[in-house]
N, C-alpha and C positions, 0 to 999 in steps of 0.2 A: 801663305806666301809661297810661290815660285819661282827659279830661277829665270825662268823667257817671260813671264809678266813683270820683273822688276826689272829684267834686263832693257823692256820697252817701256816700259814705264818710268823711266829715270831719264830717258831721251826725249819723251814727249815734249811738246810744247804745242801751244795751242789748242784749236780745233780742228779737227781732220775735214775734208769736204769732197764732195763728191758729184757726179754729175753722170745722168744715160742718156747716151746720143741718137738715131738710126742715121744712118749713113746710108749714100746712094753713090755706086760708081760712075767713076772716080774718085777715090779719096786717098789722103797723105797726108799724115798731121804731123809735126816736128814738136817735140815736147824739150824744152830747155835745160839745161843743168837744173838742180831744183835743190834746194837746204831741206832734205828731209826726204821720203820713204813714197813711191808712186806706186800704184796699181791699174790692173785694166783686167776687164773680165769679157771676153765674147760673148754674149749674149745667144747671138743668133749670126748664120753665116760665115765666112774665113777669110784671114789678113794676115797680114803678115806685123813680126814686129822685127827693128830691125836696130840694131843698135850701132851707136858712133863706130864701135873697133872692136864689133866682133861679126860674125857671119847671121844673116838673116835665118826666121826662125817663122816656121810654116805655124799658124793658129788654126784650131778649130773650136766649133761650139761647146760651148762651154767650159774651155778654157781660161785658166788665170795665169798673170804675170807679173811680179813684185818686182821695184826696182826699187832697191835694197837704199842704195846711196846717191839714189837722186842723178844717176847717169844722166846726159842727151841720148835721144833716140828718138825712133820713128814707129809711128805705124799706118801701114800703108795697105791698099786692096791687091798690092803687087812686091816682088822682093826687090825692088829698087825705091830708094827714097829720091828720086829727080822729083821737083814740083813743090818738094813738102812745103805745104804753110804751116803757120804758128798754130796749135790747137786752141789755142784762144780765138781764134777768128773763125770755127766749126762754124757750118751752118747744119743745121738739122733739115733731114730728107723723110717726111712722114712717110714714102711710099718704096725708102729705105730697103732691103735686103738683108743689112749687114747692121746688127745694133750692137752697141758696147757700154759697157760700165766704167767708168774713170774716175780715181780720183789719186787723192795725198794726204800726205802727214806733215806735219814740220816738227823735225825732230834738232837737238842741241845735238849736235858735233862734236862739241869739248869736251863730252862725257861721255863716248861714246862706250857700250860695256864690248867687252871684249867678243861675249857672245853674237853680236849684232854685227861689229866691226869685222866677224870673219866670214860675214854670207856673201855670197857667190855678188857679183854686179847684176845680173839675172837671174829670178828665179821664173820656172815655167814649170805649170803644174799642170800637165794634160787632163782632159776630162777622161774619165774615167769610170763605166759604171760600178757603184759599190763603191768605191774610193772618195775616203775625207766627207761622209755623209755630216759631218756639224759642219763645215766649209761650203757646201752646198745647200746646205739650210740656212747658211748665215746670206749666204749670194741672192737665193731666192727672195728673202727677206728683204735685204736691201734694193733690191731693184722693185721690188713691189713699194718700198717708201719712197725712194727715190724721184718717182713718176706718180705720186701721188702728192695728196693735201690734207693732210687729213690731222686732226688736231693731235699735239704730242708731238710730231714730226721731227722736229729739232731732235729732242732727247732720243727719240727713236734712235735717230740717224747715226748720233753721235755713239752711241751704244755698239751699232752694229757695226760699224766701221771701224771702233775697236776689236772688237770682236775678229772683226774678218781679219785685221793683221795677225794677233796671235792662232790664229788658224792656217792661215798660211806659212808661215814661219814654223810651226808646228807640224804641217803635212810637210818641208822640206826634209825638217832634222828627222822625220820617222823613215825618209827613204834614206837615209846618211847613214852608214857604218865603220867609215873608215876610220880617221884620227881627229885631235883637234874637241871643240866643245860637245859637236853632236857624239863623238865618242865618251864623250865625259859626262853625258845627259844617259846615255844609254847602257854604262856600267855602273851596276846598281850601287856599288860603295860610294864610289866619287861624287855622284850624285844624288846621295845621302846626307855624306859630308857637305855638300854646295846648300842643300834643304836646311841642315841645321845653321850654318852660317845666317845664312838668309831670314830664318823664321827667329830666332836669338840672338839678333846681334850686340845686345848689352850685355851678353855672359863672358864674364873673364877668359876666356877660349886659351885654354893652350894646348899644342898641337897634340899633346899627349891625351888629353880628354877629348879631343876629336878623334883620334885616332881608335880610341877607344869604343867611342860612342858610334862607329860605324864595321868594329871587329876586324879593325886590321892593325901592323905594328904602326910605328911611329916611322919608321925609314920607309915602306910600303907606302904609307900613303902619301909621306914627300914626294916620293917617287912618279906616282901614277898620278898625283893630283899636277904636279909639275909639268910632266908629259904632254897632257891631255888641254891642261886652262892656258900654260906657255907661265903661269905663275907658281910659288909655294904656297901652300894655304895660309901663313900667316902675313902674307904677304897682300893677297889677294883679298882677306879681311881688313886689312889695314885700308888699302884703296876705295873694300867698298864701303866702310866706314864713311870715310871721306865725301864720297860720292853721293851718299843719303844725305850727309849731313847736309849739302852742299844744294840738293833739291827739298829740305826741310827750311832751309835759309829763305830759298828762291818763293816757294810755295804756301809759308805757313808763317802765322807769326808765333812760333812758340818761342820763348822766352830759349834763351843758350843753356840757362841751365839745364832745360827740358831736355833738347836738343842730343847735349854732351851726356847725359842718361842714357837716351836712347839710341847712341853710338857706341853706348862700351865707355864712355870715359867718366871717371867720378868726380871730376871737379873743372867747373868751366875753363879754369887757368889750363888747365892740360889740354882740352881739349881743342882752347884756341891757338894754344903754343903749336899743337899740331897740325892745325887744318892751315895756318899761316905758314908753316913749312912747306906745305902740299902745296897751297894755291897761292902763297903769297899775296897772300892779304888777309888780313885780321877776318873773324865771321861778320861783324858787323858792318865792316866797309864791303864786303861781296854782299850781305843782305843787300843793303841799300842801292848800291849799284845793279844789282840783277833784276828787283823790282821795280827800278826808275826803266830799265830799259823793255822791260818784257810785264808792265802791268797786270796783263790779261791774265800771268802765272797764280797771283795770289787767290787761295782758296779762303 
């Protein structure tokens, strides 16, 4: 277990999808607010990407661009978006110039982990030779299935398109040092402490046996784990508790007893006193309701 594959992986919903265009100029495609996580990878050629309310942003090949929270935006063969159509109404230009890789994620918003909730509204990760070589393996990849037929494809696709999220997101926080998660990923206590959370969460945890279990005091690690997550750790257990349990309801039919185990609580009664404090409403009434409305979740 790690902290940025549970962190996405608790927001997931659905299937990711994805689609490679070539494009011929003129082009301008307006992409709409969207429930969940966009990307675009240059291919070949350069364009611009241009966002609702922030300043245009020069593309070259091989470049990527994560749109973290589903912003509007634009991306155009010029840094003005006059013109843009809907990218759903793309037409593809075989004799093209300029090709690109598109797609999305649909991710739950309600749950959003704090680490997710604090990325930038753009990320842009210039190409780079040497730089993020598994992100570039993962790009190659998918654009080679993408434009193909080839049997397996589905699962392929869906593999690497996960993939390409935690690699992105992963090439962002390795250039990050300043404050905030990617500083709490990159200080090896805290993000020790965040590992054992994550990998045990049915251990009676108290702050003193964390504190211990990563060689720092008990006031020390309130301190820097507070700073850094914007939570205290028993705090920030407490939620994510909640938040597994809450996509264990959504995705899984394990019986509550199971459940409340596998969150740290020893007795269903507690468990659900708790999570109805959280979310106000019982676990079985969110079971039920989450899989009437989002089917496609149940594994």
């Amino acid at each position: 277990m790690d902290v940025l594959s549970d962190a996405i992986a608790v927001m997931r919903t659905g299937e990711p999808s994805s689609n490679r265009l070539r494009l011929g100029s003129p082009w301008c495609y307006r992409f709409a607010p969207y429930d969940g996580a966009g990307f675009h990878v240059l291919l070949r050629g350069t364009g611009w990407l241009i966002p609702e309310h922030a300043e245009p942003t020069p593309l070259g090949t091989g470049d990527v661009v994560l749109v973290p929270h589903g912003v509007a935006h634009t991306l155009s063969d010029s840094p003005r978006a006059h013109d843009a159509v809907p990218f759903e109404a793309a037409v593809a230009d075989p004799e093209g110039q300029v090709e690109a890789l598109c797609g999305k994620y649909r991710l739950d918003r309600s749950r959003r982990h704090p680490l997710v909730a604090g990325l930038p509204e753009i990320i842009h990760l210039p190409a780079q030779v040497g730089r993020h070589p598994e992100l570039r393996a993962a790009i190659d990849l998918l654009g080679g299935e993408v434009s193909g037929d080839r049997p397996g494809r589905g699962a392929v696709l869906s593999g690497l398109l996960d993939l390409l999220l935690v690699y992105i997101v992963r090439a962002w926080f390795d250039g990050q040092s300043g404050t905030g998660w990617p500083r709490a990923l990159h200080d090896p206590q805290i993000a020790a402490a965040l590992e054992r959370l994550h990998t045990d969460l049915a251990r009676p945890w108290r702050i003193e046996d964390l504190a211990a279990s990563v060689g720092l005091s008990r006031a020390t690690l309130a301190r820097r784990f507070t700073t850094l997550t914007g939570q205290p750790p028993m705090a920030y257990l407490a939620w994510w508790r909640m938040t597994t349990a809450a996509r264990l309801l959504r995705e899984t039919d394990l019986p509550l007893p199971g459940i409340s185990r596998q969150v740290g609580y020893r007795s269903p009664y507690a468990f659900s006193h708790a999570f109805k404090r959280h979310f106000g409403l019982a676990p079985g009434r969110y079971r039920s309701e989450r899989q009437a409305d989002h089917p496609d979740l149940r594994t």
